[in-house]
GUROVO-72947 format. One record per residue: residue in one letter; x, y, z of N, C-alpha, C in turn. Coordinates in steps of 0.05 Angstrom, whole numbers, padded with zeros to 5 digits, always signed. Each point is the difference from the previous one (the first is absolute). Last residue first. Example, Ala and Ser with C-alpha at 12.3 -4.5 7.8 and 13.67 -1.06 7.14 Angstrom:
<kollos>
S+00257-00045+00142+00016+00024+00001-00015+00022+00014;A+00006-00115-00001-00018+00024+00000+00018+00024+00000;
</kollos>
This chain:
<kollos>
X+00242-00155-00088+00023-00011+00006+00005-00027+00026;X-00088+00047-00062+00015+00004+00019+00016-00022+00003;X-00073+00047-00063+00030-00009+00003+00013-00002+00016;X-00067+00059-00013-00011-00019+00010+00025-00016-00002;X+00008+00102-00012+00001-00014+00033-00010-00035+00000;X+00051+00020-00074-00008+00006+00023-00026+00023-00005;X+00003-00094-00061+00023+00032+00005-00017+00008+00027;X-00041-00074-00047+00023-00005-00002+00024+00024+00010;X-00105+00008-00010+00008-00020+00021+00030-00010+00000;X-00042+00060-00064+00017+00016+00025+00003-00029+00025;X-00051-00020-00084+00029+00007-00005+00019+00010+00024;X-00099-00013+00006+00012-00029+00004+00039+00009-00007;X-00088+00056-00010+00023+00013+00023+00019-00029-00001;X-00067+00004-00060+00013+00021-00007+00024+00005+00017;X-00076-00070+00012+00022-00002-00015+00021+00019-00007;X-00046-00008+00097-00016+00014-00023+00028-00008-00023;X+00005-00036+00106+00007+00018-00028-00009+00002-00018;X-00058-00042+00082+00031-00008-00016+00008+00026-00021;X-00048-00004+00096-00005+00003-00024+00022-00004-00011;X-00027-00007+00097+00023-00015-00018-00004-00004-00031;X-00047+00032+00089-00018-00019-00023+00027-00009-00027;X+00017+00064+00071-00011-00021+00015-00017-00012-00018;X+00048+00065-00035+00027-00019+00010-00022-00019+00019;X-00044+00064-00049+00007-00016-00020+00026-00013+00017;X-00051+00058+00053-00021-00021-00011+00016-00018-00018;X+00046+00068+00042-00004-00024+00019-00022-00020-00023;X+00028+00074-00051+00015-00013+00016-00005-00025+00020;X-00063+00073-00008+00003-00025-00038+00026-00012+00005;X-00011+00061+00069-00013-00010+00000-00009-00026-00019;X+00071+00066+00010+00007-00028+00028-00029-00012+00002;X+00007+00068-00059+00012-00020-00018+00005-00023+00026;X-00045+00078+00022-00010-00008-00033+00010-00029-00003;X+00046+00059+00065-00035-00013+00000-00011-00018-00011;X+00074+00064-00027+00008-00036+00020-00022-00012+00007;X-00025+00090-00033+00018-00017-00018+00012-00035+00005;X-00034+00071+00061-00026-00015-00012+00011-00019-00029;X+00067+00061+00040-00015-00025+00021-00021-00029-00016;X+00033+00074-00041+00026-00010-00002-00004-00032+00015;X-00065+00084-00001+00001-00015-00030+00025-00026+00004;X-00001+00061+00075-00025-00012-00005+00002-00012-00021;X+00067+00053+00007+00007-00014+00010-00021-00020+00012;X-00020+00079-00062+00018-00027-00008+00008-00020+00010;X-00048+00075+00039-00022-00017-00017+00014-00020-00009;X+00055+00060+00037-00015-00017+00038-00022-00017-00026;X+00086+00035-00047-00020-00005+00015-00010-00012+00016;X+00104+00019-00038-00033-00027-00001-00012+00021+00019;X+00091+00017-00009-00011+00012-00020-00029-00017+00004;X+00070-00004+00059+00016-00002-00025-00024-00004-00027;X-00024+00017+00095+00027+00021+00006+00016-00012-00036;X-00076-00043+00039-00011+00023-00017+00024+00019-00003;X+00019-00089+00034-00013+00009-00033-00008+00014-00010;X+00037-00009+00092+00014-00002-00030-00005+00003-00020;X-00062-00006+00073+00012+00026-00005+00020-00001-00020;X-00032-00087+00018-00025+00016-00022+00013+00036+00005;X+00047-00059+00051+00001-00014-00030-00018+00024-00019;X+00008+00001+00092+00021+00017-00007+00004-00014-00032;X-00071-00024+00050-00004+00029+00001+00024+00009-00018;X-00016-00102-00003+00004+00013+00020-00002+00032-00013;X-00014-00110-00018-00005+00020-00012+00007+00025+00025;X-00015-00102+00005+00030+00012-00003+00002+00030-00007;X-00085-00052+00000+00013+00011+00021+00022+00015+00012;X-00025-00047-00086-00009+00024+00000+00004+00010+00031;X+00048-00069-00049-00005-00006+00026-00022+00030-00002;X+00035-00042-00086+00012-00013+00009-00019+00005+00044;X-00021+00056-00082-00003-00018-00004+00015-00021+00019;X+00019+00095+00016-00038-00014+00006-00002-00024-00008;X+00087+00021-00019-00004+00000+00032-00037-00008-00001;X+00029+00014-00084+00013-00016+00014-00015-00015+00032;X-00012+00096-00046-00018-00023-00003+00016-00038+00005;X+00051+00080+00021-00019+00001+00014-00020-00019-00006;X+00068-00001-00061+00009-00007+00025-00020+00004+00024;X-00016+00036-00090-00004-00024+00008+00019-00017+00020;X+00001+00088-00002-00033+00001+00006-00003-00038-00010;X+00094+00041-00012-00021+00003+00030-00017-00011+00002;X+00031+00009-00090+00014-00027+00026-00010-00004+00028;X-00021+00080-00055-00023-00022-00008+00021-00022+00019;X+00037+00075+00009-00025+00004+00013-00009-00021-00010;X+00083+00003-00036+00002-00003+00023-00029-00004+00020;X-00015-00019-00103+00026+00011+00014-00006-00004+00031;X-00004-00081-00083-00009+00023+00015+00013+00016+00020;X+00030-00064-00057-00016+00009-00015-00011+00027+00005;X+00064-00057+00052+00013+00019-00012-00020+00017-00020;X-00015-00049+00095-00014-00003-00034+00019+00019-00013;X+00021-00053+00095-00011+00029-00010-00004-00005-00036;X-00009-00093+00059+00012+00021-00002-00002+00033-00010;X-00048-00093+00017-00001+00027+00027+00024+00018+00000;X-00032-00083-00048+00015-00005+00010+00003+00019+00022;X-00062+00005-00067-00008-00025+00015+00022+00003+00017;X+00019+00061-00061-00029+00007+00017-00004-00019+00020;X+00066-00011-00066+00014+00013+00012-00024+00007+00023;X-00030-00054-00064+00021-00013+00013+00014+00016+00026;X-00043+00039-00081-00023-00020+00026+00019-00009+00009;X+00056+00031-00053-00017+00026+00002-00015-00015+00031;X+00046-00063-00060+00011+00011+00020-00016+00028+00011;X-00043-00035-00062-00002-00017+00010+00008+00004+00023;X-00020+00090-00053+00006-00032-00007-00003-00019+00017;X-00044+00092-00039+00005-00004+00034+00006-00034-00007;X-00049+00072-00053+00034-00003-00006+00010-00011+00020;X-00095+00009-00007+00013+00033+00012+00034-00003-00009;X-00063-00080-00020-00015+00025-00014+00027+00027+00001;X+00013-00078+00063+00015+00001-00015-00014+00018-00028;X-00037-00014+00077+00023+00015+00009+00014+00004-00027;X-00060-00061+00008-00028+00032-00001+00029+00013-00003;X+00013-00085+00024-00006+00006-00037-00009+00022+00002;X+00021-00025+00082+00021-00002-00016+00001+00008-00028;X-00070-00008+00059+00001+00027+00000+00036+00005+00000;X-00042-00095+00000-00014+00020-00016+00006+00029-00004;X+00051-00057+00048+00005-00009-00027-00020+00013-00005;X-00010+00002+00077+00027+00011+00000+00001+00006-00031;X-00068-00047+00032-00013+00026+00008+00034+00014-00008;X+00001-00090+00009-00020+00001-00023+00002+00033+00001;X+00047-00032+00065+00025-00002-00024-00027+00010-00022;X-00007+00016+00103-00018-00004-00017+00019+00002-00035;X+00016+00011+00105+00010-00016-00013-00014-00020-00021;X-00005+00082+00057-00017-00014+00006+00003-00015-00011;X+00062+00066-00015-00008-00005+00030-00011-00016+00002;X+00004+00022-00083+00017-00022+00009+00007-00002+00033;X-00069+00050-00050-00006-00027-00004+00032-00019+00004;X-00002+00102+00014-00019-00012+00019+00000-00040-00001;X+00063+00055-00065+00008-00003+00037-00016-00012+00023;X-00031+00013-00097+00010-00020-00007+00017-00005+00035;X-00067+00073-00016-00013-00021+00007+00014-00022-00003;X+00041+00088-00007-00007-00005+00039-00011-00023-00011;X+00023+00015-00078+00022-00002+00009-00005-00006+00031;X-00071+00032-00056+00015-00030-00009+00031-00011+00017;X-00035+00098+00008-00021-00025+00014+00012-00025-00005;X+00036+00063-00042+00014-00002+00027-00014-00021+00011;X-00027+00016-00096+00030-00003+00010+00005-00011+00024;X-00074+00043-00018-00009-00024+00000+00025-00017+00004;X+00002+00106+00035-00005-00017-00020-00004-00026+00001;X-00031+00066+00070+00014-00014-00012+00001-00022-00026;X-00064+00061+00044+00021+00018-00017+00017-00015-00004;X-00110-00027+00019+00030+00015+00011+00022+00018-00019;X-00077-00080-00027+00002+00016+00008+00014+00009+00016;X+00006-00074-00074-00011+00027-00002+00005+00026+00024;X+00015-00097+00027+00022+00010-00021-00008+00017-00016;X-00056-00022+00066+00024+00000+00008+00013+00009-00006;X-00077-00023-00038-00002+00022+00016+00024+00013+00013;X-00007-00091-00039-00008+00015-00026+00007+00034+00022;X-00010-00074+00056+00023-00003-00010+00000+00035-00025;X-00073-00027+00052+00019+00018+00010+00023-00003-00019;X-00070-00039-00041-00009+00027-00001+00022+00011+00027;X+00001-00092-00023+00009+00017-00017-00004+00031+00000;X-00034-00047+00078+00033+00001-00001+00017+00007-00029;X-00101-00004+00001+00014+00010+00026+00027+00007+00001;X-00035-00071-00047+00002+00021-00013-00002+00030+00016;X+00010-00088+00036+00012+00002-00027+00004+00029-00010;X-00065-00028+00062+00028+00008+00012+00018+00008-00015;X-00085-00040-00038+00009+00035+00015+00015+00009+00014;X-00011-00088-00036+00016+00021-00025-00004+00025+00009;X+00022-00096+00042-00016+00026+00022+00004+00015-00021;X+00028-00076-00031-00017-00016+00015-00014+00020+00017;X+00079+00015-00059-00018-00002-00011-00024-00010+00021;X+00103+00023+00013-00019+00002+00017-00036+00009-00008;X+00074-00040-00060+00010-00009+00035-00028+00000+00008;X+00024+00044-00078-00020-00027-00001-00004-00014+00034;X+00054+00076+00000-00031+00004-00011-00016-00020-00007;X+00092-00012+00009-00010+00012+00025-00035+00002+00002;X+00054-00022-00081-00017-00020+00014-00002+00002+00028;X-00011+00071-00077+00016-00019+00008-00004-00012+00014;X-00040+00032-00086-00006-00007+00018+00014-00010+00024;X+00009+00055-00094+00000-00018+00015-00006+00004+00025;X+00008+00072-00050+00011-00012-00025-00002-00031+00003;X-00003+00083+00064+00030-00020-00002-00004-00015-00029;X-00075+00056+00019+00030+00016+00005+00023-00021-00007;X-00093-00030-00007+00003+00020-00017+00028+00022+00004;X-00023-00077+00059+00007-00010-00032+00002+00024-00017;X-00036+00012+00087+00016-00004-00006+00019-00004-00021;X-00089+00002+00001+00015+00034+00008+00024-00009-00004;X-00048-00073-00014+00000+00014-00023+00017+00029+00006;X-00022-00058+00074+00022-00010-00022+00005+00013-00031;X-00075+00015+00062+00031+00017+00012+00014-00003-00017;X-00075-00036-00027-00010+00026-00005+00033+00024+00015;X-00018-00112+00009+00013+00015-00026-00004+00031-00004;X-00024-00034+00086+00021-00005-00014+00014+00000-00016;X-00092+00013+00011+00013+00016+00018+00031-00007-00016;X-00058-00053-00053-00006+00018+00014+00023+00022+00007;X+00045-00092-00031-00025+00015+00000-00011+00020+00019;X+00099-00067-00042-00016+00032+00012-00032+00006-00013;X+00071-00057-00046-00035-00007+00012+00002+00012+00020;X+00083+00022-00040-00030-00010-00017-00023-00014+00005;X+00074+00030+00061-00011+00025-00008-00024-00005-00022;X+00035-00070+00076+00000+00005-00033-00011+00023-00004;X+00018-00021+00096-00018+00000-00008+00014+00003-00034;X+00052-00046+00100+00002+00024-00030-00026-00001-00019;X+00016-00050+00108+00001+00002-00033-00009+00024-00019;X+00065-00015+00094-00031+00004-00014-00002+00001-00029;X+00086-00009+00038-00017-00014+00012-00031+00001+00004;X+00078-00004-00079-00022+00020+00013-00012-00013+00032;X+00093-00033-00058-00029-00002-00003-00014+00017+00022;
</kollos>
């Protein structure tokens, strides 16, 4: 259960419904991050408008992003935020073991040498950004990334160590769609 209460997308008024509708108009629903943080809808929508911006603008594909935001939300030990951009993963052909292999911090056989990098670098930001050092970000441009990409990569973790903390410190429950992955890895645990 939520530790804040969850607004009903059907009695959404005003402000609130006017995001809820933005929202709703991409996912098809309302999730309950968003109902979450129904009580500020200009923050709300704020944060739909970075999110949305995120994954449009730059050069990385939405692919990779999904992939730095499933490494970020398990740094921050966000299973809701994991499992969402579990289902996004899986659009790109990207299975269970696939996420699994991400959360865990192994190399992606999906991806190549330079993308492994760059989410091994997003790793690092997500887990200690201090940890970050000169000779990380010269790596990256020495295996193909930009000085703009390795910005996008950041602001990428950003993003998500931000809707992240909100839905692991308000303990949003799984959205029904994601309830199936609660039985397999990474949530499954031994």
């Amino acid at each position: 259960m939520s530790r804040v209460p969850l607004q009903d997308p059907d009695t959404a008024t005003g402000r609130t419904k006017e995001v809820f509708d933005r929202v709703s108009s991409y996912y098809g629903m309302v999730p309950k991050l968003q109902q979450a943080m129904a009580p500020l809808p200009e923050i709300t929508d704020a944060v739909w408008d970075l999110s949305t911006a995120t994954m449009r603008e730059g050069s990385l594909s939405e692919e990779l992003k999904r992939v730095i935001f499933i490494v970020t939300a398990s740094a921050g030990e966000c299973d809701y935020c994991v499992a969402a951009h579990m289902l996004a993963l899986f659009r790109h052909g990207w299975s269970v073991d696939d996420c699994a292999e991400a959360v865990d911090g192994s190399p992606l056989p999906k991806l190549g040498d330079a993308e492994n990098a760059l989410i091994e670098f997003a790793r690092v930001v997500a887990q200690r950004p201090a940890a970050v050092t000169d000779e990380m970000t010269d790596g990256l441009r020495t295996a193909g990334w930009t000085d703009a990409q390795i910005v996008e990569a950041t602001m990428t973790v950003a993003l998500l160590k931000y809707t992240s903390t909100l839905a692991t410190t308000f303990d949003i429950p799984f959205e029904t769609l994601m309830e199936p992955l609660l039985d397999a890895r990474p949530f499954a645990r031994s």
